[in-house]
C-alpha positions in Angstrom: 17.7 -9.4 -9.7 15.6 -10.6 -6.9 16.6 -12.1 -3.6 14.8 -13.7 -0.5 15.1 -12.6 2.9 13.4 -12.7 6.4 10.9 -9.5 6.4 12.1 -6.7 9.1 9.8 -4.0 10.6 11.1 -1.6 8.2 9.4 -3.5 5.3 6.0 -2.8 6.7 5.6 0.7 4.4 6.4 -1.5 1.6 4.2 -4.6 2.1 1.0 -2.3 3.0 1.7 -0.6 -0.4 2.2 -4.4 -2.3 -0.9 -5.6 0.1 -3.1 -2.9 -1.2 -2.5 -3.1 -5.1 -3.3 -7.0 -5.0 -6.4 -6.1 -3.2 -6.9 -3.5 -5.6 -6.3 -6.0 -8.3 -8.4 -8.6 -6.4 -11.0 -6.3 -6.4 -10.8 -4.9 -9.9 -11.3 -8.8 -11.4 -14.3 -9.8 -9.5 -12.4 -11.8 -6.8 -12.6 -11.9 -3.1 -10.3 -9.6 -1.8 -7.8 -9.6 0.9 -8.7 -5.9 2.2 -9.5 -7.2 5.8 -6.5 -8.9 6.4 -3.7 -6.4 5.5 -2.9 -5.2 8.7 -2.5 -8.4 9.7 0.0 -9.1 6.5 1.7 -5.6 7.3 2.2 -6.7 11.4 3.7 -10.0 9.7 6.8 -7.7 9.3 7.9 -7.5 12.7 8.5 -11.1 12.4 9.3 -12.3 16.0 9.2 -15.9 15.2 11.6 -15.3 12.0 9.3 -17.3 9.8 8.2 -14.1 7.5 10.3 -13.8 4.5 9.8 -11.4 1.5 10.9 -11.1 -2.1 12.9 -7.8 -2.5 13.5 -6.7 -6.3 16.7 -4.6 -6.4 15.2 -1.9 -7.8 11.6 -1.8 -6.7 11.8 -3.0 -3.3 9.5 -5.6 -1.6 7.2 -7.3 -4.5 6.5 -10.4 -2.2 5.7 -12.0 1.1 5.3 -15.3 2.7 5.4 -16.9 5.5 7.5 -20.0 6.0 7.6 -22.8 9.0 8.6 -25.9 9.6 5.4 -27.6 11.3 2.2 -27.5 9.6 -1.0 -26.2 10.9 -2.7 -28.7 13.1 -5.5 -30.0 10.5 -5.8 -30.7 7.2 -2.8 -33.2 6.8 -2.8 -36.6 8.6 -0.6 -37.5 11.4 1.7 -39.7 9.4 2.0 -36.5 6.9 2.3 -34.1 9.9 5.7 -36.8 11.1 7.4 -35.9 8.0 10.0 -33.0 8.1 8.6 -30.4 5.6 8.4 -26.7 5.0 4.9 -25.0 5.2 4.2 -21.8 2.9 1.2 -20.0 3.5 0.4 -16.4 3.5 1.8 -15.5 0.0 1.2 -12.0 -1.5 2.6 -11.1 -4.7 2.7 -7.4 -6.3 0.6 -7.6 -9.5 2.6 -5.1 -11.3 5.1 -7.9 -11.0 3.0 -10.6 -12.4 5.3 -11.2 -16.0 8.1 -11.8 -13.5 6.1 -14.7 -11.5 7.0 -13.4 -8.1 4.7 -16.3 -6.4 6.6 -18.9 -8.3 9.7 -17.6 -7.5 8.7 -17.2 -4.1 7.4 -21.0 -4.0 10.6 -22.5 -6.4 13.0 -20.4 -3.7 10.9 -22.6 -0.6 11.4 -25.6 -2.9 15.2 -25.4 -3.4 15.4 -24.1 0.2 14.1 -27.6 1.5 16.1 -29.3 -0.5 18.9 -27.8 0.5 17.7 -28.4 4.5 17.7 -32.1 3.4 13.6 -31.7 4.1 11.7 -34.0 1.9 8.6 -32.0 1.2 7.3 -28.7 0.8 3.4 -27.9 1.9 0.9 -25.3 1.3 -2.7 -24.9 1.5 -4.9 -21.9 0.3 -8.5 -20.7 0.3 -9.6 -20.7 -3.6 -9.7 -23.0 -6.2 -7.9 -20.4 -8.7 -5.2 -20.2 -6.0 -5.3 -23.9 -5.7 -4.6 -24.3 -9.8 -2.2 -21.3 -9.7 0.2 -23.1 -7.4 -0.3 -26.5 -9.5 1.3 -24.7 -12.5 4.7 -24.2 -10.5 4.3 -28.1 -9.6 2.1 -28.9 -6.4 -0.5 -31.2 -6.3 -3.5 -31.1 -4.5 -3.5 -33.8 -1.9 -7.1 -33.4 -0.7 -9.5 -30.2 0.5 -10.2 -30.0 4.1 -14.0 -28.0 5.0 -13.1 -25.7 7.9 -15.9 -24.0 9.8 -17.0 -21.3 6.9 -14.1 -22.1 4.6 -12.6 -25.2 2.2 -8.9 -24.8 2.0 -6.6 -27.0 -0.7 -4.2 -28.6 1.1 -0.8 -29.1 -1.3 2.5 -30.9 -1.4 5.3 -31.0 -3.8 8.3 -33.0 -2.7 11.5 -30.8 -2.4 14.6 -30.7 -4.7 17.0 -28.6 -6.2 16.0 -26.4 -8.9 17.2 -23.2 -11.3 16.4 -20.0 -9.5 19.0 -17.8 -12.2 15.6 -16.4 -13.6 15.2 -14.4 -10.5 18.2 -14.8 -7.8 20.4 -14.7 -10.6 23.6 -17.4 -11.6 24.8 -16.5 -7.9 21.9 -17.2 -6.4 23.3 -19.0 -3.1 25.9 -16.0 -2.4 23.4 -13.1 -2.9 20.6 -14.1 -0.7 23.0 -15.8 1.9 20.1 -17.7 2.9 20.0 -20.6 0.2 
């Protein structure tokens, strides 16, 4: 079983291990890879705001990370969109020798169920590539429009929140294991 929690400085061995094999695997299948940014992911441990939460299998450790907030970044969604109460995901990094287990859906159903649960109305995302983009439509966010930053387009998402089965991961106790559903 699987179970989200807020990352702790004593995940950082793990994530620099998970960091590296997706940029290995990145890297490997012809895609841009994260390689320059992993330190960055790894410091995300430390986690002074308590936004960083990870994806800990019981048996192999930390397979995923992401970062979650409750205010959006300052662009990319209008003001009306930025007035609504929402949770923001961005940051996600999975462990490819996870990938049967569909560690970023889990990761993105857990944020899902998580607003719901906070009586939030909408869950938010965006990312930098269009495989990325169609990835996170197959676990049920839509695009709501692509916003051109200086040298980058990012896909700006939205799928509104509600209560869903996490057993597949979290397990039929889902709410007592995690203590944070």
């Amino acid at each position: 079983m699987m179970q989200m929690r807020l990352a702790t400085t004593a995940d950082k061995a793990q994530v620099l291990d998970m960091a590296q094999a997706r940029c290995d695997w990145l890297e490997r299948n012809g895609l841009e890879s994260w390689r320059d940014a992993v330190d960055d992911l790894v410091a995300q441990c430390d986690n002074p705001a308590g936004d960083v939460w990870v994806l800990v299998d019981d048996e192999h450790g930390v397979v995923g990370q992401m970062v979650v907030q409750d205010q959006g970044p300052p662009w990319g969604w209008t003001a009306a969109e930025r007035a609504e109460a929402a949770l923001y995901l961005s940051g996600s990094i999975t462990d490819p020798a996870f990938r049967g287990r569909k560690p970023g859906t889990a990761m993105a159903w857990w944020a899902v169920d998580r607003a719901a649960r906070l009586g939030l109305p909408w869950v938010r995302r965006h990312c930098h590539f269009l495989g990325v983009a169609r990835y996170n439509q197959t676990q049920g966010f839509e695009l709501v429009r692509t916003e051109q930053r200086t040298h980058t387009r990012l896909y700006m998402m939205a799928r509104r929140a509600e209560r869903l089965d996490l057993s597949p991961w979290f397990g039929a106790e889902a709410s007592v294991r995690s203590g944070t559903l």
